[in-house]
N, C-alpha and C positions, 0 to 999 in steps of 0.2 A: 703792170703797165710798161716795165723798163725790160729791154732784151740785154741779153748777153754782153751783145753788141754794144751799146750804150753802157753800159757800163763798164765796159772796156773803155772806152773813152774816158769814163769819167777816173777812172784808177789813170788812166797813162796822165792824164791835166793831172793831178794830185802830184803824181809820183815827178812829174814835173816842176810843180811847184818849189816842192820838198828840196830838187836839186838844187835849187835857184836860191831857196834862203835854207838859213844855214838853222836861224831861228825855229825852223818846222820842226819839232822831235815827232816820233813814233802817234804820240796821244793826238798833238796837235794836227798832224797830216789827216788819222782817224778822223777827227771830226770835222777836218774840211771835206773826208770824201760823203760823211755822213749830210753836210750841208749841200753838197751839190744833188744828191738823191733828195732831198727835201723842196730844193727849188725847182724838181722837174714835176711835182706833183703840184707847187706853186702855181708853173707857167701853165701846168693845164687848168687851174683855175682862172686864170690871171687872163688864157685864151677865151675861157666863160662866159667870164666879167664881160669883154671888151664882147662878145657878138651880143650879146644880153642888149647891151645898150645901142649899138648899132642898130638893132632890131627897134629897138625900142622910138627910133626916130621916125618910124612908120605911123606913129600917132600923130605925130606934130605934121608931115606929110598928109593924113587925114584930114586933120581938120583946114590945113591951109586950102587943098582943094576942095571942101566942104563950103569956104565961105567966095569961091568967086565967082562971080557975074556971071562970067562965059563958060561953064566949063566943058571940055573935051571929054569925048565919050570913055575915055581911059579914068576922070575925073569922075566919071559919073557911078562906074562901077570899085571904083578904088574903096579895099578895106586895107585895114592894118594889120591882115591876119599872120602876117611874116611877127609881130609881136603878139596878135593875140591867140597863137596856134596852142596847144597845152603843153609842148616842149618846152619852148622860152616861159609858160607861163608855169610849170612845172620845177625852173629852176628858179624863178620869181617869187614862186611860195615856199620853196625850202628855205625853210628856216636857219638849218644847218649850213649848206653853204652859203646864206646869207651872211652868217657871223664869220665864216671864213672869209668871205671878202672884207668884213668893218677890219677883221684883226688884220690884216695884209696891208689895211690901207690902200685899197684898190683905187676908191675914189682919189684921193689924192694925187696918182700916179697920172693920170692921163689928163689933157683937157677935153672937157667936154665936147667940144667943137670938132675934136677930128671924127668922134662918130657921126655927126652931121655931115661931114664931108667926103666920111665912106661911104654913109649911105646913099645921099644924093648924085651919087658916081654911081652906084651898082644901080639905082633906077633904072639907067639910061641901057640897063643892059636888057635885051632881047628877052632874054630866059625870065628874069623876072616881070615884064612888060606881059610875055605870054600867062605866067603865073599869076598876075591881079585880074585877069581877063576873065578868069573862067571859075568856076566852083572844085574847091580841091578837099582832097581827102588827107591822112595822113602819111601816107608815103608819101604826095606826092610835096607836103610839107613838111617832112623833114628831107629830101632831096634839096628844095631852095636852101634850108638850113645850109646844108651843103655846099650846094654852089655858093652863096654867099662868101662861106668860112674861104671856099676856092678862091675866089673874087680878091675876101682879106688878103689870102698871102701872095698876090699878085700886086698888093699894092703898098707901095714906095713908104705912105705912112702907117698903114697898120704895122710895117715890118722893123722902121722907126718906133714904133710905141712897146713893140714884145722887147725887141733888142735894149733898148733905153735900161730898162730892168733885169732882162735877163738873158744874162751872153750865153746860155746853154740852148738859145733858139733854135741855132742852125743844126748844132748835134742833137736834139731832140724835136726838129718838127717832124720827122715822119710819124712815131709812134705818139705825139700831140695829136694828128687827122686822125688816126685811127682812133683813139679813145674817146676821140670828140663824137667819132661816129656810134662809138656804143653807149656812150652817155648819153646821148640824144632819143634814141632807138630804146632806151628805156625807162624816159619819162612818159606819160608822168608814174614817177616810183612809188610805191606804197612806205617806204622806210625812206625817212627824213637822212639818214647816215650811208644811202646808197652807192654816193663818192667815193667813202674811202674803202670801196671794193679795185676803186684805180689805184691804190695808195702801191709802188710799187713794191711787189712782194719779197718775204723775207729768202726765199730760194734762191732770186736771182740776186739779191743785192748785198746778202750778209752770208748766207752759206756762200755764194758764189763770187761776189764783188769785193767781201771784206775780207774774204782769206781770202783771194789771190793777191789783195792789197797787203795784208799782212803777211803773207811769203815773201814778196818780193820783197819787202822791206826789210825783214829780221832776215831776209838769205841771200843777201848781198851780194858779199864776197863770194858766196858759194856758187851762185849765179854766174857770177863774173869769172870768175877761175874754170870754170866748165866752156865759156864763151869764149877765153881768150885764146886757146889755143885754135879753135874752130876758125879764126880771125885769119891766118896764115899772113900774108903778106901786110895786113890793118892793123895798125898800131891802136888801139881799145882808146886811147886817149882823144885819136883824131875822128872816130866814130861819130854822128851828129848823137847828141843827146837825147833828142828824141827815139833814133834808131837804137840806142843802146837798150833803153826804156821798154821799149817794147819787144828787142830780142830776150831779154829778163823777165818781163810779164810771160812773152809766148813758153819759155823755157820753162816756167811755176806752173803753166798749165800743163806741159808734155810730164811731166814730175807729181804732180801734187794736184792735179784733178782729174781723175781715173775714170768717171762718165764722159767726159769729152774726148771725141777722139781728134788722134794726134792731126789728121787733116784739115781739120774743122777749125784747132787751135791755129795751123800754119795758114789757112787762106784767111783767113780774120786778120792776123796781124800782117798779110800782105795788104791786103783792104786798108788795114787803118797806116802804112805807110805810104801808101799810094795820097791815102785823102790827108794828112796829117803833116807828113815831111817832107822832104828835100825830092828834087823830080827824080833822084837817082834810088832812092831807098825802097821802092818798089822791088827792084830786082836786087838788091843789097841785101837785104831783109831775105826775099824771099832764098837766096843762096845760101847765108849762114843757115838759118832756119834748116834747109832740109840738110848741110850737112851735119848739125848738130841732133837733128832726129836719126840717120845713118849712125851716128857714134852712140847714139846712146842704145840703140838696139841695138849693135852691136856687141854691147856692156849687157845688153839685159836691166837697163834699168826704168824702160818704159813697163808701167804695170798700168793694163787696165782692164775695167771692171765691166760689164755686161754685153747683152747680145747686139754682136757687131761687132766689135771691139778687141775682141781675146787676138783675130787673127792679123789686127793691122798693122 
């Protein structure tokens, strides 16, 4: 479920953290980075939860225009198949993610009343006005799924409800839309446990995420004594913390992850200074960085491993 990418992020917030209290030793840092991978598989339930029920206000919609006097020929043809399609119904009979919602305490977290209020907004929109109109198939219900989820992060309080809970939103909704698209697209599942195939994998987040988290941590100084001279005229003190952070993560990747090549590590960590720090650490970052990749293959001490790689 989780990239590179994002986990990148979530080691540099960690590694951040750690700066900031003094309290954080080695174990305790561990298992904060270990909690924030836990809350991105959360928020993709948590994003679940919340269209489940959103959906779910097309019954009450149902029957209101069911019982009036007059109704409009939109009225007349109206189902509630936005909840009763076998996707939504799908994640309504798992039993398995049902207990993962009781144990989260999902209901708790929200009022019920803003799914009402989402939903009655996305009514009013075109695409689904076209969508209760006609007889639809399954693609073309789970596309509403879709636009809907679209709809959600468009709107002021669905993005109030994720955020309230969990501030990993903004760094994890892209890879959210897309899992949400595969978990959709594979209801209804035959295996009640077919979620925690999103559960993010041990490649990216422990062979990958947890030792570069634990390089940079136990190689510190080493880190640092390799950077400071590269600094020239920058005093390593007056550095933002952030940029220091991440020329240390990039440096454990050119060092100590021999599948990634050394390009791949430098335009990431220009990315994440660009979205992350200071308006100037874009091209700060990206200057130490390449001359600290010049030194070190100069040294011979870039080694990496497979094809592509040997000649960069």
């Amino acid at each position: 479920m989780l990239s590179r990418r994002n986990v990148r992020v979530k080691v540099m917030q960690v590694l951040y953290a750690q700066s900031r209290d003094e309290s954080l030793d080695y174990n305790s840092t561990m298992k904060e980075y270990w909690k924030k991978i836990d809350d991105s598989f959360d928020l993709l339930l948590f994003s679940l939860y919340n269209l489940i029920n959103i959906t779910r206000t097309a019954t009450d919609d149902f029957e209101k225009r069911k019982a009036k006097h007059l109704p409009t020929d939109l009225d007349k043809v109206f189902t509630p198949k936005l909840w009763t399609n076998s996707m939504i119904q799908g994640l309504v009979k798992n039993k398995f993610i049902q207990s993962k919602f009781e144990k989260k305490h999902f209901a708790q977290k929200v009022d019920k009343d803003h799914f009402r209020t989402i939903y009655f907004e996305f009514v009013k929109e075109e695409a689904y006005i076209q969508f209760l109109s006609k007889e639809t198939d399954n693609e073309e219900n789970l596309e509403m799924l879709l636009e809907l989820f679209r709809f959600c992060r468009k709107s002021e309080l669905f993005n109030e409800m994720i955020e309230d809970h969990y501030a990993n939103w903004e760094d994890d909704k892209s890879i959210i839309i897309g899992t949400i698209k595969k978990v959709l697209k594979a209801l209804p599942a035959d295996d009640d446990n077919f979620i925690m195939e999103h559960y993010p994998d041990d490649e990216t987040t422990k062979d990958y995420g947890e030792s570069l988290l634990s390089r940079t941590l136990s190689e510190d100084k080493t880190l640092l004594n390799i950077i400071e001279p590269v600094l020239q005229s920058w005093d390593a003190e007056r550095v933002a913390i952030l940029d220091m952070i991440m020329l240390k993560m990039a440096l454990s990747e050119f060092l100590y992850c021999p599948t990634i090549p050394t390009k791949v590590t430098l335009n990431e960590y220009v990315e994440l200074a660009k979205n992350y720090s200071t308006s100037k650490s874009k091209e700060f970052v990206n200057g130490i960085l390449d001359r600290l990749l010049q030194d070190l293959h100069s040294k011979g001490k870039i080694i990496k491993e497979g094809r592509g790689l040997l000649d960069e």
